[in-house]
N, C-alpha and C positions, 0 to 999 in steps of 0.2 A: 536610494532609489537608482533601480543603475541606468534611468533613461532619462533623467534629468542634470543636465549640467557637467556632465561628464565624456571622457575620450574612452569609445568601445575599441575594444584589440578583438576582432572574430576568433574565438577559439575553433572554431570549424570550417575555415575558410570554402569558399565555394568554387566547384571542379566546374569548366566547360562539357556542355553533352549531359544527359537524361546517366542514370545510373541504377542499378537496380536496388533491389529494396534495403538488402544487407548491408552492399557497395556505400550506400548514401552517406553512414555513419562513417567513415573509416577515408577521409581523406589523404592519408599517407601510408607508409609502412613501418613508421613508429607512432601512428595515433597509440592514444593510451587506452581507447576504445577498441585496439585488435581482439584485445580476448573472450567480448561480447558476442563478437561473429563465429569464433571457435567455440563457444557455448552453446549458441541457437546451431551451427552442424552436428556436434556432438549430439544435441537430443535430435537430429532432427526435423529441427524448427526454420529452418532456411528456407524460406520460399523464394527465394529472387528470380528463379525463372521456373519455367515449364516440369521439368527433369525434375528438380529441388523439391517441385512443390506436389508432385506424383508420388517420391517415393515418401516423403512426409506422412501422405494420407494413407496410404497402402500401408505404413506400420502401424499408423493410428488404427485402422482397420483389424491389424494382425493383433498385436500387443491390448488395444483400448476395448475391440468386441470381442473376437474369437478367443484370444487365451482364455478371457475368463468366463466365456458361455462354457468352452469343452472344459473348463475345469469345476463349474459346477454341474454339469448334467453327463459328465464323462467321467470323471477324477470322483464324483462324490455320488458313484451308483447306488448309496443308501445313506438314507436317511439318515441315521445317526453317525455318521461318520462326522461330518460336517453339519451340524442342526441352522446355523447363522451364515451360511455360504451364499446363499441366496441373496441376504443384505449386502452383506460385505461389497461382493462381485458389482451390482447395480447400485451402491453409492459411489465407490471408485469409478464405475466407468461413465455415470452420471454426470461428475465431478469435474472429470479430463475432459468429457466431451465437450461439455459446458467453457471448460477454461481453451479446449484446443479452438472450437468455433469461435469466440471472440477473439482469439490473438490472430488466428487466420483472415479471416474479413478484415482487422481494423489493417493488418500487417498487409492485406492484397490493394486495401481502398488509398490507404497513406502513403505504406511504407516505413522503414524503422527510422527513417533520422525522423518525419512526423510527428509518428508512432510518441518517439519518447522527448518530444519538442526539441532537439536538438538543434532544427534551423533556427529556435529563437534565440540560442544563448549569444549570438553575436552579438547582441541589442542590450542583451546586460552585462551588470557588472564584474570583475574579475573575482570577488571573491563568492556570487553564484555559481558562477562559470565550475570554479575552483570547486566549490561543496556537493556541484550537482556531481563530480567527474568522482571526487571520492567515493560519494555516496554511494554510484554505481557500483563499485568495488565490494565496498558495505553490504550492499544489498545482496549479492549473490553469496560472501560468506554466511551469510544470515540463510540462507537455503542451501547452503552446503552442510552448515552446521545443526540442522534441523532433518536431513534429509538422512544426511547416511548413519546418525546414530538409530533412526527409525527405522533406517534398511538392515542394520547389523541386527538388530534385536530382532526384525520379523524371518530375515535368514535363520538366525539359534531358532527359533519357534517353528519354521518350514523344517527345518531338520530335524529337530525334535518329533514332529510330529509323523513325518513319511516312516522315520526309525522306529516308529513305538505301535504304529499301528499295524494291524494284524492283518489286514485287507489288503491288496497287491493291484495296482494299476494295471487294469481289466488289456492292454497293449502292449504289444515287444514281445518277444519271447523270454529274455531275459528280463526276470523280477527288480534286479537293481538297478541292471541301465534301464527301465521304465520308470522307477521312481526318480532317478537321478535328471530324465531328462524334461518328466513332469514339473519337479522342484525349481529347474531351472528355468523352463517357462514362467512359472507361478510368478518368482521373484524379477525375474524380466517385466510383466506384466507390472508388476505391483509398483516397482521402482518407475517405470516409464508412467504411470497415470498419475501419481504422487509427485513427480518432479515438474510432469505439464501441468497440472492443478498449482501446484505453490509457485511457479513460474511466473503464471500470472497475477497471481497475488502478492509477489515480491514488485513486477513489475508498476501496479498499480500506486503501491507504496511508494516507488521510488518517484511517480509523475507527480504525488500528492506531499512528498520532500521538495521537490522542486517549487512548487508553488510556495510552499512554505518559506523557502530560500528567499522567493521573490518578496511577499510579504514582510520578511525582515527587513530586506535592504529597501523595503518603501518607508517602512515607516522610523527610517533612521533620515530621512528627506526633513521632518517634522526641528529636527535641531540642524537644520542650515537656511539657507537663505534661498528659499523657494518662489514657487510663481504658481499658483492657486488653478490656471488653465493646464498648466504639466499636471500638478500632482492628480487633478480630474482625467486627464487623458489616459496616465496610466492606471491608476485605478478601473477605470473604466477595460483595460487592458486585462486587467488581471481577472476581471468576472467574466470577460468572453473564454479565456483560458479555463475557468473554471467550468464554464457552462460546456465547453467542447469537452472536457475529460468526466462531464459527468454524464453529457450523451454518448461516449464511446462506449462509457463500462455501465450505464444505469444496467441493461439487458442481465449482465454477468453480475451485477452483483446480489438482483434480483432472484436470479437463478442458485446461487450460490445458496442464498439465506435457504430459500426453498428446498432443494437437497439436503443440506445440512440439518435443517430443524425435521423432516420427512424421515432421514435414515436415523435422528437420533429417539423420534418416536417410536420407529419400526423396533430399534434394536429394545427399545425400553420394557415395550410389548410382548416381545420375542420371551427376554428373559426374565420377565414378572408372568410366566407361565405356570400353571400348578406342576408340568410334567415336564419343564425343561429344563436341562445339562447344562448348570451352569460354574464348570469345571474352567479351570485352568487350558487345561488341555481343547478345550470346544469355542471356549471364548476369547482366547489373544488373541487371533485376528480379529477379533468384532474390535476389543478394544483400541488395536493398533490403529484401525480405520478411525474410532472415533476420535482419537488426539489427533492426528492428520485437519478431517475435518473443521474439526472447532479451531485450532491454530489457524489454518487459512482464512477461517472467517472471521475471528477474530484480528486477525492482519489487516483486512479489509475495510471492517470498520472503521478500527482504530486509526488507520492513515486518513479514512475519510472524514472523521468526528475532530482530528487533531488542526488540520488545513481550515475544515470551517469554524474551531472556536478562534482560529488566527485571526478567520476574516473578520468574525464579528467583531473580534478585542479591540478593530482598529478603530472603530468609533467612538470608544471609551478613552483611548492614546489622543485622535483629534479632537475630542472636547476639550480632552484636559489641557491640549494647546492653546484651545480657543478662548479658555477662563484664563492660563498663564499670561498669554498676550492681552486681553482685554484689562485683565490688573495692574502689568505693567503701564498701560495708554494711560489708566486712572491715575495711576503713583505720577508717573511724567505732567497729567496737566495740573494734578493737586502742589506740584512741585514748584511749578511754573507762576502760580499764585502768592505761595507762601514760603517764604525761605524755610530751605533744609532745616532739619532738626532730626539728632539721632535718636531713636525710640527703639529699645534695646527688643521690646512686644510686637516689634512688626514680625511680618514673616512676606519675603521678596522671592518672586520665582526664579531663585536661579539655583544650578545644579549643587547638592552636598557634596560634601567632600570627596577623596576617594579613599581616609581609610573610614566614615562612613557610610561608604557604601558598600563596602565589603563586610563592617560588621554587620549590616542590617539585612544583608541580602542571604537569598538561602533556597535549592532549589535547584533547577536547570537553568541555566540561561539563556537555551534560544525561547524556553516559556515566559521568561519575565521581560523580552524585548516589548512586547504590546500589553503588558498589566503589572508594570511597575506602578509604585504609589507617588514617587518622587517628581520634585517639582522639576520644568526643564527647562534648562536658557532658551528664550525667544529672541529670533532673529525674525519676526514679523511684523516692524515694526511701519514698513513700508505695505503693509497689505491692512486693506481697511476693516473695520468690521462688520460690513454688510458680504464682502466677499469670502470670511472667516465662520460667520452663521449658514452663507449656503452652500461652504463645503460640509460644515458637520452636518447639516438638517439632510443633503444628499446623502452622506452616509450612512444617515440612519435609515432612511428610507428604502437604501439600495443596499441589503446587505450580501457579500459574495458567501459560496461555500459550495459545499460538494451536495446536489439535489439527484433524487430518485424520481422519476416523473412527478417534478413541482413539489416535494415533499424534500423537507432540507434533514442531512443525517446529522445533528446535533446529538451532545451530551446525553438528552434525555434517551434518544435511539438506543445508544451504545447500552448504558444500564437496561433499556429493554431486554435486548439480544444478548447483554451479558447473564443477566440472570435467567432467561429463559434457557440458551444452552448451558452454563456452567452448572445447572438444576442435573440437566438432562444429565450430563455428560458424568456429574459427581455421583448417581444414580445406578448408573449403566457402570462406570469401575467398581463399585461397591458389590454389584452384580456378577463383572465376570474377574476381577482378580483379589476381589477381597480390601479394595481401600476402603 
């Protein structure tokens, strides 16, 4: 636990004078967080003053409404050129607005060291500190690596398709330079609403790692020598934390399902029509949009359902402390009675070996931190057992996790939304590319 017992090193130490929102994160000129701030100007995303945060919305504007209105009621002056443009166009920009509006507000109200709790990490331990720093790295390959093989494929498909088609962008005098500058709109568009949408959905992920991080290094507190009012206070730390990241994003994530499950109806609808194109050639962008979609939500989830089966596993970790320790107190006064005697049939709480524990073990390991089955040395020996019952009875009572107005996203959530869009979405490929 990194706030019991321990000496904090501030990994972010604190500047004199107010800063702005980007400024906040980046105390030096070799923080290891510089290239976060050259990511949010590259898209864009910079809002730290006046200037920053005009020309932000003014592309949002250009890029998120206008490309793809004049590209479906300009670019697609009949019907059958485009039959699924209409979807496409208003689930992407659906999508981005949804994800630009929350990162906007929370990034004008907080700011980004807030934003991604980076003023707390000084309070915790060195190796949170250390996982949340890589993770951010992590996480942006994870959106790099998702993004541009879906921008290269839907480029070949925008090419393909301006090339083959017989119809000429009804603008320019010259036939080519109007497809070419069309095309390049398109993909501008498409890339800009796709990159602010899983933006925030990386983001969200990386705040619900964090927690996670935190959750680890608490419940490794359980095998040291603790004090029952600490490990209450942080705990108690940790569900404010959770309850602030689940009021920031509940709106967005909300939003999000809604979208998603809306455009993958629509599209479902679209192409279970007795008299619609459901060609290759009409349908990769429908499909391109749906893997988009469903990956970001499913992102969302998943970070969300992972953090709260953490929270809850902790009260199954401090029972089983509470039955370790209350057996040892029994072995000690039965001991105290009657002279030792070796009985080869007992079984004593303390840790297995460690090359049993590598044979028996199997799996992730930051999952088996809170639902191991093994027994654990107890150093509670000094804490009584009325103070050992009202921490677990608290636990149980109080359990933390990621909540949607008062609705906790649990396991059973995720199989909801997993099988309802991976229905949709297996549906709709079979549809336009023939899985």
């Amino acid at each position: 636990m990194g706030r019991v017992g321990r000496k904090q090193e501030p990994l972010l130490p604190d500047k004199a004078g107010p800063m702005p929102a980007v400024e906040q994160c980046l105390p030096g000129t070799d923080d290891e967080l510089q290239w976060f701030r050259s990511c949010l100007q590259w898209m864009f995303m910079d809002q730290s003053d006046r200037s920053h945060a005009i020309i932000s919305w003014v592309l949002f504007f250009l890029l998120g409404i206008v490309v793809p209105a004049v590209s479906h009621f300009v670019l697609s002056f009949r019907p059958e050129r485009r039959p699924y443009g209409g979807v496409v166009q208003v689930s992407l920009s659906a999508a981005s607005g949804c994800s630009f509006l929350c990162f906007s507000t929370v990034l004008r109200r907080y700011g980004l060291r807030r934003f991604l709790f980076l003023d707390k990490l000084r309070h915790e331990s060195e190796r949170v500190r250390l996982g949340y720093t890589h993770q951010l790295t992590r996480s942006f390959r994870i959106l790099s690596f998702f993004v541009f093989p879906c921008f290269f494929a839907e480029t070949a498909y925008k090419i393909w398709w301006y090339s083959a088609s017989a119809d000429k962008v009804p603008w320019l005098g010259n036939p080519i330079v109007s497809d070419i500058v069309a095309c390049f709109a398109e993909l501008a568009s498409w890339l800009y609403r796709t990159s602010i949408f899983l933006l925030t959905c990386v983001l969200f992920r990386l705040i619900c790692y964090l927690q996670n991080l935190r959750l680890q290094d608490f419940v490794a507190v359980f095998d040291e020598q603790i004090v029952v009012e600490a490990v209450l206070k942080e705990h108690l730390d940790i569900r404010k934390q959770l309850k602030i990241v689940s009021h920031r994003f509940r709106g967005f994530i909300v939003a999000c399902f809604l979208i998603v499950t809306a455009s993958q109806f629509s599209s479902v609808l679209l192409t279970t029509r007795k008299d619609s194109a459901d060609s290759l050639f009409n349908t990769g962008e429908l499909a391109m949009c749906s893997i988009m979609l469903v990956f970001g939500l499913l992102m969302i989830f998943r970070g969300a359902v992972k953090i709260t089966h953490q929270a809850q596993a902790l009260t199954s970790h401090a029972a089983k402390w509470h039955a370790c320790a209350t057996m040892e107190e029994t072995d000690t006064t039965d001991s105290s009675k009657v002279a030792p005697t070796t009985n080869p049939n007992s079984v004593y709480p303390v840790s297995f070996s460690d090359e049993s524990s590598e044979a028996d073990s199997t799996g992730d390991s930051d999952d088996e931190v809170l639902e191991d089955t093994k027994f654990i040395t107890i150093h509670a020996n000094n804490i009584s057992f009325q103070k050992r019952q009202a921490l677990v009875t608290y636990l149980e009572n109080n359990r933390a996790g990621i909540t949607v107005f008062g609705f906790m996203l649990d396991r059973s959530y995720l199989h909801t939304v997993f099988m309802l869009e991976w229905t949709l979405f297996l549906w709709l490929l079979g549809k336009t590319i023939g899985f």
